[in-house]
MIDOSE-1310 file (N, C-alpha, C; in nm, 2 decimals, decimal comma, always signed):
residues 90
xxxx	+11,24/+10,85/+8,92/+11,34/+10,94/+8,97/+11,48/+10,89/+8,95; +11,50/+10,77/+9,02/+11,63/+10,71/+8,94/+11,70/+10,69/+8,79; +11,56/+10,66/+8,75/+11,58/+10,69/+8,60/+11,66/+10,82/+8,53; +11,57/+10,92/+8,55/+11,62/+11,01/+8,58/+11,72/+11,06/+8,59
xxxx	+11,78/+11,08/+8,69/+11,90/+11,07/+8,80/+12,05/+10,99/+8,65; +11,97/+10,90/+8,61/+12,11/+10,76/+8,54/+12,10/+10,89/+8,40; +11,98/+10,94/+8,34/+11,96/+10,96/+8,19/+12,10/+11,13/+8,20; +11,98/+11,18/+8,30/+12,12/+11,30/+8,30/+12,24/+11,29/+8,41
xxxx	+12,30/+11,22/+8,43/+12,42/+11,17/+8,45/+12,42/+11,28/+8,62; +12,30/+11,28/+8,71/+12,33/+11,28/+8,84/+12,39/+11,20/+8,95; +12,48/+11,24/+9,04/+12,49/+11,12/+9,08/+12,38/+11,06/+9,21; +12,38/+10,90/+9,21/+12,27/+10,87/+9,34/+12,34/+10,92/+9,43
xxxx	+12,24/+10,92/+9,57/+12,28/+10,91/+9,68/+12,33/+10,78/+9,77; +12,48/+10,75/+9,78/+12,47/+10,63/+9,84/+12,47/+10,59/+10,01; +12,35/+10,52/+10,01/+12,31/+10,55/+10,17/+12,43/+10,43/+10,26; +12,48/+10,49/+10,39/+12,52/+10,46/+10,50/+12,54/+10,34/+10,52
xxxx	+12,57/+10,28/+10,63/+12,54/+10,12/+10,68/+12,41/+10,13/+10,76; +12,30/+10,06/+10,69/+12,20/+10,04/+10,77/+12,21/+10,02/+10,94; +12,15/+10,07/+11,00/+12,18/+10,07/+11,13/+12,03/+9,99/+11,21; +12,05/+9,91/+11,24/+11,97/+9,75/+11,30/+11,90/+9,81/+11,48
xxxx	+11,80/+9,75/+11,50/+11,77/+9,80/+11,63/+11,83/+9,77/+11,73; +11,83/+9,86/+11,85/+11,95/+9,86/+11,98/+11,92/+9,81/+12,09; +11,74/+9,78/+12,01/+11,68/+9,68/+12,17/+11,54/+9,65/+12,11; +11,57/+9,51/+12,19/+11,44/+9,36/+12,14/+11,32/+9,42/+12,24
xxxx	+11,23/+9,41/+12,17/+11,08/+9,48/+12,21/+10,99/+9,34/+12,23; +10,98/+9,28/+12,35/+10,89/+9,13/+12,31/+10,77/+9,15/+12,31; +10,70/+9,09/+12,27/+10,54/+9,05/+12,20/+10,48/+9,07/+12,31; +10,33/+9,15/+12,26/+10,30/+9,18/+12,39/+10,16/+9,05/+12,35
xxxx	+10,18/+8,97/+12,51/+10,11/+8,90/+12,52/+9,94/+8,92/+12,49; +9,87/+8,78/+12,47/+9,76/+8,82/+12,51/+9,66/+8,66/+12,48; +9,55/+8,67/+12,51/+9,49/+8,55/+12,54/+9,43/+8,45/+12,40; +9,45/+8,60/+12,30/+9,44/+8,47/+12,17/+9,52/+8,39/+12,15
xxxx	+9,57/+8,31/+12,02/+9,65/+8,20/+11,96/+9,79/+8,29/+11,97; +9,91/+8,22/+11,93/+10,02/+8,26/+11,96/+10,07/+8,30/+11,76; +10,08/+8,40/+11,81/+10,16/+8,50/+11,65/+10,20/+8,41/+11,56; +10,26/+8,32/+11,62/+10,33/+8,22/+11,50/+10,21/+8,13/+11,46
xxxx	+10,13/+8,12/+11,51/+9,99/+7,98/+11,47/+9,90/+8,08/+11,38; +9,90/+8,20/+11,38/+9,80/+8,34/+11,29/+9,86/+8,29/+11,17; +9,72/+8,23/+11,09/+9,79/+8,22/+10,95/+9,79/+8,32/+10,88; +9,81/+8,38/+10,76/+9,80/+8,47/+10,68/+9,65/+8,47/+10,60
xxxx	+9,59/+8,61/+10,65/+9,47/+8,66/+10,58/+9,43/+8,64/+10,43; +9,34/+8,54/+10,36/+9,30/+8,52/+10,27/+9,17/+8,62/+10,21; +9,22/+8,65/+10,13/+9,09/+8,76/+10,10/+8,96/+8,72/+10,07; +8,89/+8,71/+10,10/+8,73/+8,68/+10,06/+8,73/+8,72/+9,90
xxxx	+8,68/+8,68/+9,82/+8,66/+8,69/+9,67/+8,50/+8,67/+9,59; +8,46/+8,74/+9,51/+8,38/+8,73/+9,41/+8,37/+8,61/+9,37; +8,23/+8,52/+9,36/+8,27/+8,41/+9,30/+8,31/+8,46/+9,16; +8,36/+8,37/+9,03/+8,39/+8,40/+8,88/+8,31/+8,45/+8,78
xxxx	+8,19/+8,33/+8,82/+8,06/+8,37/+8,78/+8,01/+8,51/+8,77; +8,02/+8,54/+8,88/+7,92/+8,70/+8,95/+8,06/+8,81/+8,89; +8,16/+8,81/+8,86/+8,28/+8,90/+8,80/+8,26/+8,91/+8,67; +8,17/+8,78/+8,60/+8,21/+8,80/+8,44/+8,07/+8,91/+8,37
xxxx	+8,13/+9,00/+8,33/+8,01/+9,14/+8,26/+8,04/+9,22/+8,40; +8,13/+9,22/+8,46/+8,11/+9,37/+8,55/+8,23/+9,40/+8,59; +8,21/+9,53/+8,66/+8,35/+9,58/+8,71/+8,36/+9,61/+8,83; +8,26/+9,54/+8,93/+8,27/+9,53/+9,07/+8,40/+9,49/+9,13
xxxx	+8,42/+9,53/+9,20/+8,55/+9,47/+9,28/+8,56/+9,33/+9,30; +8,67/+9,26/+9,31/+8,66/+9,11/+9,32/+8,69/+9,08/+9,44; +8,78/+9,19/+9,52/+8,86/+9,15/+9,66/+8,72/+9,15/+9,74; +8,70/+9,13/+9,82/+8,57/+9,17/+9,94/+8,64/+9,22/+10,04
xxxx	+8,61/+9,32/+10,10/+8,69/+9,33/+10,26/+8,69/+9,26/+10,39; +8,75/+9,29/+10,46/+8,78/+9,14/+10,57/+8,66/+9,24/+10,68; +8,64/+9,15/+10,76/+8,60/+9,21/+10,88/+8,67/+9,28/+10,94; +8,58/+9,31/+11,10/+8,68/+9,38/+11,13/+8,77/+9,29/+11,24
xxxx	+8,72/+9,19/+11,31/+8,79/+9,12/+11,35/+8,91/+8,99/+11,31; +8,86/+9,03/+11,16/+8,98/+8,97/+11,08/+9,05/+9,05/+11,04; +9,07/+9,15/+11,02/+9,16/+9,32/+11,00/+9,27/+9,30/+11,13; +9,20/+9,31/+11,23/+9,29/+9,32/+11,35/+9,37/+9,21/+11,37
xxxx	+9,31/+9,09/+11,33/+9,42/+8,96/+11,34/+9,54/+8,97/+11,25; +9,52/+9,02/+11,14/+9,63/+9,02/+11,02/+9,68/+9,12/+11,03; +9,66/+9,24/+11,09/+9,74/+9,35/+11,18/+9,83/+9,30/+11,28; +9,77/+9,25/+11,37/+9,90/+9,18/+11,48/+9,98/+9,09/+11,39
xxxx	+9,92/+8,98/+11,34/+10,05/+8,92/+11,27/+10,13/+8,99/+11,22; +10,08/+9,10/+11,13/+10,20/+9,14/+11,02/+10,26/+9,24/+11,12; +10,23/+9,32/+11,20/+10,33/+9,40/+11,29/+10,42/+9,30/+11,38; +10,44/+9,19/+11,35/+10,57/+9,12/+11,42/+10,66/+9,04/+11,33
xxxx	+10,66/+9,09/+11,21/+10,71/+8,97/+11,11/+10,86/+9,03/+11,15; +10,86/+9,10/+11,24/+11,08/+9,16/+11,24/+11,10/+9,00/+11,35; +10,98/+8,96/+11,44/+11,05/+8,87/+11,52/+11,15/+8,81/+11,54; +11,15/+8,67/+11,41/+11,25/+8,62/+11,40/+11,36/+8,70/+11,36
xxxx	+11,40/+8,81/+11,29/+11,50/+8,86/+11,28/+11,58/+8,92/+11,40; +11,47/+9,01/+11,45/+11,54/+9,07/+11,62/+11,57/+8,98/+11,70; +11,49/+8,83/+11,71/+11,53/+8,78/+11,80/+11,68/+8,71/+11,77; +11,74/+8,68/+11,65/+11,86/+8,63/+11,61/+11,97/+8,76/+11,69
xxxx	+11,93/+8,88/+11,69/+12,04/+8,98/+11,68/+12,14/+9,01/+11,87; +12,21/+8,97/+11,84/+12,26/+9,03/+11,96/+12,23/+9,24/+11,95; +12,20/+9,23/+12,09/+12,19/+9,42/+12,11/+12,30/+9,43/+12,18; +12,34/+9,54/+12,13/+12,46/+9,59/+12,23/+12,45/+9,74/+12,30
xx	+12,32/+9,82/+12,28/+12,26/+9,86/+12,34/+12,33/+9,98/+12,33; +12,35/+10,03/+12,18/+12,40/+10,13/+12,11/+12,29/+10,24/+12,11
């Protein structure tokens, strides 16, 4: 679409000043490991062997209690950024 946009000589749209959140939301507690100790989800894999002559998938899917862990992690990766920001409660 931008492409586009450049070939026939439209102009883009130039967006605004991003506007940052107006209030820090803290982590809602709970009795597993602490968000920052959750390492990042490694995908289970196909050994090499068993991939070579086919076209099975290589990724494996996670459980489901490994699903949910790399869900809470990744729903707080704003942390350290919100928590730098002053709110002014705009």
């Amino acid at each position: 679409m931008i492409i586009d946009r450049h070939v026939t000589g439209k102009v883009l749209k130039v967006l605004s000043k991003v506007k940052l959140p107006s209030v820090y939301v803290e982590p809602v507690s709970s009795d597993e490991e602490e968000s920052s100790e959750i390492v990042r989800l490694e995908p289970l894999m196909i050994p090499p062997a068993e991939r070579k002559g086919c076209f099975a998938e290589v990724e494996l899917c996670p459980s489901e209690n490994a699903a949910l862990t790399e869900a809470r992690r990744c729903l707080r990766c704003d942390l350290d950024f919100t928590q730098s920001l002053t709110f002014s409660g705009n």
